[in-house]
C-alpha positions in Angstrom: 80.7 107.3 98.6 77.5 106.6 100.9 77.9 103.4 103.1 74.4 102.2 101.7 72.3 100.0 104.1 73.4 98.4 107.7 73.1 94.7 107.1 74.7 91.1 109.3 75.8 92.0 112.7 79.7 92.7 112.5 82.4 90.0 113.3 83.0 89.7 117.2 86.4 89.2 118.9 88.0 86.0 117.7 85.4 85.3 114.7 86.6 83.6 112.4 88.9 85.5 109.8 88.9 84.5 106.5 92.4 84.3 104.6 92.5 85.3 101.2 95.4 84.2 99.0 95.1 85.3 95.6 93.6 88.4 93.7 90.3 86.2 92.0 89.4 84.7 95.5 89.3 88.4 96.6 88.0 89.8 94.1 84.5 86.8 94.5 84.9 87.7 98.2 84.6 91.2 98.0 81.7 91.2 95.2 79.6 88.6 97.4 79.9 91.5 100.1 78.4 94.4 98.4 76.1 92.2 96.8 74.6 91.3 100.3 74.7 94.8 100.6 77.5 95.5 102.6 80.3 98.2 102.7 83.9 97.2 102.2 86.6 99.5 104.7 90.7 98.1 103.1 93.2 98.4 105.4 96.6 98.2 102.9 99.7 97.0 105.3 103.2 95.6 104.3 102.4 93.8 108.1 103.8 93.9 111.4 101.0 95.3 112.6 101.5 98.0 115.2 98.7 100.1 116.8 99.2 102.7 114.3 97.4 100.3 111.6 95.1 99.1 114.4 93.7 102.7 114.4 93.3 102.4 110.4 91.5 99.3 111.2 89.3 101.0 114.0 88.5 103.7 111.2 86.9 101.5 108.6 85.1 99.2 111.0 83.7 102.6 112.0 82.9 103.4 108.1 81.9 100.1 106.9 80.2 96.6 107.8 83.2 94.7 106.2 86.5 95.1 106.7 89.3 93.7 104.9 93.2 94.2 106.0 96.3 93.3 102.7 99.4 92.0 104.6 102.2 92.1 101.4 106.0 93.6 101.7 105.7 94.8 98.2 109.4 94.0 96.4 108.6 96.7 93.8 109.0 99.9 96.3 112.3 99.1 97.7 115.2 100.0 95.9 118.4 97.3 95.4 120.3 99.6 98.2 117.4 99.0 100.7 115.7 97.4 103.5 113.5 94.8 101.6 115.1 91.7 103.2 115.5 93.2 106.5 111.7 94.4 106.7 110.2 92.8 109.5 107.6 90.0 108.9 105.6 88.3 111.3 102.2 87.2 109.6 101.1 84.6 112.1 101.4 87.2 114.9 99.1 89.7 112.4 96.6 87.2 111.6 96.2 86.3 115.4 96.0 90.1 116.1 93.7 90.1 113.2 91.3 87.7 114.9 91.3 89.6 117.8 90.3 92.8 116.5 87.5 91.4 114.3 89.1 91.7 111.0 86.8 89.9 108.6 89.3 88.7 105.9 93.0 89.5 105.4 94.6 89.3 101.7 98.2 88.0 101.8 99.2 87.0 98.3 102.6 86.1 97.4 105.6 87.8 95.3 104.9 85.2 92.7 101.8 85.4 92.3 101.4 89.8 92.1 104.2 89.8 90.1 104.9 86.8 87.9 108.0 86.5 85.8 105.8 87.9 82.4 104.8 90.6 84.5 105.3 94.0 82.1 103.6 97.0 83.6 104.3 99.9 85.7 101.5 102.7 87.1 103.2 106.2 87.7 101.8 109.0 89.5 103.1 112.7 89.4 101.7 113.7 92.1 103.8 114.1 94.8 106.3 116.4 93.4 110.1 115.6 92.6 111.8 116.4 96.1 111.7 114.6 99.3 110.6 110.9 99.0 110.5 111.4 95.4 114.0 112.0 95.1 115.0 110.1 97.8 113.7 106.8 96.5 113.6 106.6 93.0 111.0 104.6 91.3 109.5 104.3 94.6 106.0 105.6 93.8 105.9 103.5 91.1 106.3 100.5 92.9 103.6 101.4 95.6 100.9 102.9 92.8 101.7 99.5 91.0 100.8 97.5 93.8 98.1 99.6 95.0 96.3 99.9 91.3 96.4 95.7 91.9 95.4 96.1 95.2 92.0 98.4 94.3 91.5 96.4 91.2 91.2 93.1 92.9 89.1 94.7 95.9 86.9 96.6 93.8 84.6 99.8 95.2 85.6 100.3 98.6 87.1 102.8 101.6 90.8 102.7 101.4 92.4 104.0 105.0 96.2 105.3 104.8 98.0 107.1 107.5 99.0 110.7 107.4 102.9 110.1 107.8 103.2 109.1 104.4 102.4 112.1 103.3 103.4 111.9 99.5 102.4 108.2 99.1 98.8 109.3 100.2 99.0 112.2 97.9 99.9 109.2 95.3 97.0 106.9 96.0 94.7 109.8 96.4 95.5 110.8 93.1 95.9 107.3 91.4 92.5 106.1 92.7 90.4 109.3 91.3 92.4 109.7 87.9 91.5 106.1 87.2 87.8 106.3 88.2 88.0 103.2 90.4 85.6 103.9 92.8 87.7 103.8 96.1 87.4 107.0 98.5 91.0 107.6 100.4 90.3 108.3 103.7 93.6 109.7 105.5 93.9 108.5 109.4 96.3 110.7 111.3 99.9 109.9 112.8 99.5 107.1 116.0 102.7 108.4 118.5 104.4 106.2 121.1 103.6 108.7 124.7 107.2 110.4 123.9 106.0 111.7 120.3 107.6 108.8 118.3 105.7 108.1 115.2 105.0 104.6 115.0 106.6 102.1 112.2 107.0 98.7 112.0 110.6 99.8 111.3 110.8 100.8 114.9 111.2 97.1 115.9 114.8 97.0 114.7 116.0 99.8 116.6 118.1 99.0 119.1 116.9 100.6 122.4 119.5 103.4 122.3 118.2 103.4 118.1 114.6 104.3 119.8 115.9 106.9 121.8 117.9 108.6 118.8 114.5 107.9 116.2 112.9 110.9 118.8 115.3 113.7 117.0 112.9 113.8 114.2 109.8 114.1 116.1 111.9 117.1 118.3 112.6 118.4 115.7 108.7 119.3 114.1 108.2 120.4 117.7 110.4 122.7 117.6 109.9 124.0 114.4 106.1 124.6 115.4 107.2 126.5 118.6 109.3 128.9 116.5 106.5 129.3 114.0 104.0 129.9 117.1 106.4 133.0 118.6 106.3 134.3 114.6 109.0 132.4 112.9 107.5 132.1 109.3 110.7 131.6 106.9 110.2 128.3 105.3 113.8 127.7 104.7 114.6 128.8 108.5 112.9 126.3 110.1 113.9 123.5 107.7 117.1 124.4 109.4 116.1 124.2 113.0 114.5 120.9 112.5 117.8 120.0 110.1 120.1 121.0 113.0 117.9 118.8 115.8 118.2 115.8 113.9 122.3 116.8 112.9 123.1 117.1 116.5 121.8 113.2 117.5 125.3 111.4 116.7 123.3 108.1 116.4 120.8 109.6 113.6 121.6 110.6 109.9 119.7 113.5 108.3 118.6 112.2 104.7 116.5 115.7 104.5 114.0 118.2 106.2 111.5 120.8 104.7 108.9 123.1 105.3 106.5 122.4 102.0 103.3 123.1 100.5 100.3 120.5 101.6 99.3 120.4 97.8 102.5 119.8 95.8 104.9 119.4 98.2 107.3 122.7 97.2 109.2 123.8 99.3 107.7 127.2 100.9 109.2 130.7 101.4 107.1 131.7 103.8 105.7 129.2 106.0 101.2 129.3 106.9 99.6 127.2 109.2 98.7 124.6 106.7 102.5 124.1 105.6 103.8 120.6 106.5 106.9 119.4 107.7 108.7 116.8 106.6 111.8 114.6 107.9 113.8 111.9 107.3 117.0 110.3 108.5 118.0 107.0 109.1 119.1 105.5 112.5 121.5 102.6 113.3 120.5 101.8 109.3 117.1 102.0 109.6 114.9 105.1 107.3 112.8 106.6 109.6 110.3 109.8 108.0 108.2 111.4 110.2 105.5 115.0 109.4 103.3 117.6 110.6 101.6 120.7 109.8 102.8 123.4 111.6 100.0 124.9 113.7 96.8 122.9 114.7 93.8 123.4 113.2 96.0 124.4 109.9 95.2 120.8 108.6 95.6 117.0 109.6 98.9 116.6 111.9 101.0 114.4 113.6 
């Protein structure tokens, strides 16, 4: 998708950032861009904006002359056993960061309105295999290709920017957004890291500090499974182990499951190539943590 024609200087530090409430305000917004003849970059968050979705943010103001940023803790991906109540929201600190970072317009429907009580439909994807997340989380996909369909409906042609840690979701969206012809590019951003390798989640704010400290097992543990693989390690099923046993020796952390997969489908591999990812999750002090990685650098995107 070309970025067509530079037009309007861009939004400067503390501009004025609209706030869009509802899916027909967005969708006039967002055709009164492109009809001035500007680009549209959407940054989809659930909120609690850390400076991993700040770099998703620095992406499509890179890409495009408008950029747009959803803030919405989507009810439909969390199932009754999870966090949906506990996720952390904050939206009057997002919007002031918003304004700060020259966000032109942030989309914050509610519940009620996305998802009102006639509401009858369901968008499934098969693309991200049946293990891992899939498996994990059941009907979890659903609820976030559900959302997003909404979400690039309402928008319209655009850049969409999605970070590399959730690997299957953006293997999802990818595939959601070019079955259905809708005219949004994916563009994948890699993993932000905290300076001791933890991958940044707005589920990191509630860890304890000891819970912080115990999150780092599953970033140890891709580390160490890309050492092996460097001295010539290349079982697939042995270093799911190694990064299994990392994570099973932090008393504070609960393995959920590891693998060593295939970047397309998400299979589990026998024999490990530098493109294979690696994928982790466990939860600490109650809290799901996932965290991934190819193997070797330069053997694709990595965290």
């Amino acid at each position: 998708m070309g970025e067509g024609p530079e037009v309007v200087a861009r939004a400067a530090p503390g501009s004025f950032l609209q706030v869009v409430p509802g899916p027909h305000q967005l969708r006039s917004l967002t055709a009164g861009w492109r009809c001035q003849g500007h680009t549209v970059g959407l940054v989809p968050t659930m909120g609690a904006l850390h400076a991993g979705h700040l770099s998703l943010v620095r992406a499509a103001r890179r890409d495009c002359s408008r950029v747009l940023v959803s803030v919405f803790v989507n009810p439909l991906q969390f199932g009754s056993s999870e966090d949906f109540e506990r996720y952390p929201r904050q939206l009057d600190a997002d919007l002031a960061r918003l304004r700060e970072i020259a966000v032109d317009a942030c989309y914050c429907p509610t519940a009620e309105l996305l998802y009102p009580p006639e509401f009858a439909s369901q968008v499934t994807v098969e693309a991200a295999g049946d293990l891992w997340e899939v498996r994990a989380r059941p009907g979890h996909f659903a609820g976030v290709a559900t959302l997003v369909t909404k979400l690039f409906a309402a928008t319209g042609p655009c850049r969409a920017y999605f970070g590399e840690k959730d690997a299957q979701q953006v293997a999802v969206v990818s595939r959601l957004a070019l079955d259905l012809d809708l005219g949004v590019e994916v563009v994948v951003c890699p993993i932000v890291r905290d300076p001791d390798g933890l991958a940044l989640s707005s589920r990191n704010t509630l860890l304890s500090e000891q819970g912080r400290r115990a999150a780092l097992c599953l970033s140890r543990g891709i580390s160490l499974a890309r050492r092996r693989f460097a001295e010539g390690e290349d079982s697939g099923p042995e270093l799911a182990r190694l990064v299994a046993e990392v994570v099973g020796a932090e008393p504070y952390a609960r393995l959920d499951y590891a693998g060593v997969v295939d970047p397309g489908d998400f299979s589990p591999v026998m024999r490990a190539q530098a493109e294979s990812r690696v994928l982790v999750a466990a939860a600490v002090e109650g809290v799901r943590l996932i965290d991934t990685g190819v193997l070797a650098p330069g053997g694709g995107s990595g965290g």
